[in-house]
C-alpha positions as CSV (number, residue, x, y, z in Angstrom):
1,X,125.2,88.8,64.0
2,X,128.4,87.5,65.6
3,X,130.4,85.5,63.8
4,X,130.9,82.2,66.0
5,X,134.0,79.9,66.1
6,X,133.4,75.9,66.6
7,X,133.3,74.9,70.1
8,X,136.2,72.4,70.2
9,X,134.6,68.9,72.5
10,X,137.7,66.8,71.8
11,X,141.5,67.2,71.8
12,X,144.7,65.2,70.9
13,X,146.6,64.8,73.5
14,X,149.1,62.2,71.4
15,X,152.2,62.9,72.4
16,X,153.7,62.8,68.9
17,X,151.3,65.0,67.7
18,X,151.6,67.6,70.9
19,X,155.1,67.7,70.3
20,X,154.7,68.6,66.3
21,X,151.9,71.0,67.6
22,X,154.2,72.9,69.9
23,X,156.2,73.5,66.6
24,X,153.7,75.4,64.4
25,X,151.1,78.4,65.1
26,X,147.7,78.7,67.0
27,X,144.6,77.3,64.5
28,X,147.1,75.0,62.4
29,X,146.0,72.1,63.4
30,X,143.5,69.6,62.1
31,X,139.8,69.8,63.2
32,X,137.9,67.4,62.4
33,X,134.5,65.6,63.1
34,X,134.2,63.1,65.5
35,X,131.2,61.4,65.3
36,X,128.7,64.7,66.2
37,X,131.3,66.5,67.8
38,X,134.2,68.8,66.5
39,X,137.6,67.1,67.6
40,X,141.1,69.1,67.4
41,X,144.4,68.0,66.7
42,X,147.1,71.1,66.5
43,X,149.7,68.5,64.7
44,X,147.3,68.9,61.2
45,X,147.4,64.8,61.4
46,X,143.7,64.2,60.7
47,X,144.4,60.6,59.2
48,X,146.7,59.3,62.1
49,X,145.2,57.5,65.1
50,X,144.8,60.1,68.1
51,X,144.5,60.0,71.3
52,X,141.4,62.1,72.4
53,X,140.4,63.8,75.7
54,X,137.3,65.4,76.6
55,X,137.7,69.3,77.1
56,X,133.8,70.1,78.4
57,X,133.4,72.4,75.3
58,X,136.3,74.8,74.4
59,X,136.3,78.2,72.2
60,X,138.4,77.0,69.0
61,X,140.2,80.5,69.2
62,X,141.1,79.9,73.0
63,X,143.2,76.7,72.1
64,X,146.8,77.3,72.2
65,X,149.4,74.8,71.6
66,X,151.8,76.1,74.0
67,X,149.8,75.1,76.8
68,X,148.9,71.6,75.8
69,X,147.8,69.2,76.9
70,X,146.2,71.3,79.2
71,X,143.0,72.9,77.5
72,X,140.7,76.1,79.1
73,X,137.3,75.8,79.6
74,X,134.9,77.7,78.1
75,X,134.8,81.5,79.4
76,X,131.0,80.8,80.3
77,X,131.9,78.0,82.9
């Protein structure tokens, strides 16, 4: 049985929080439910106010704070 990672439907794209993001490692961040849907924010700030986008469903172990705000689709797109 593979072992699957959450499929990430909402990111932070807070500029505060993208910038403290930048500064710590891949899978640091905060994530979070949303409602029904799993919601990421790589600044580990789940009580602050955020500023979601919509990523169409994303692997959690593709996200990489480096290259936010831009977020990579699922491979299966």
């Amino acid at each position: 049985m593979e072992n699957k990672l959450a499929t990430v439907d909402l990111i932070c794209v807070d500029p505060a929080h993208i910038a403290r993001g930048r500064e710590v490692p891949d899978g640091y961040g905060a994530l979070k439910l949303h409602g029904r849907r799993w919601a990421y924010c790589s600044a580990a700030l789940p009580e602050e106010p955020h500023r979601w986008q919509e990523t169409g469903g994303v692997d959690f172990d593709v996200i990489r704070h480096s290259q936010l705000p831009a977020v990579p689709k699922t491979s299966g797109e």
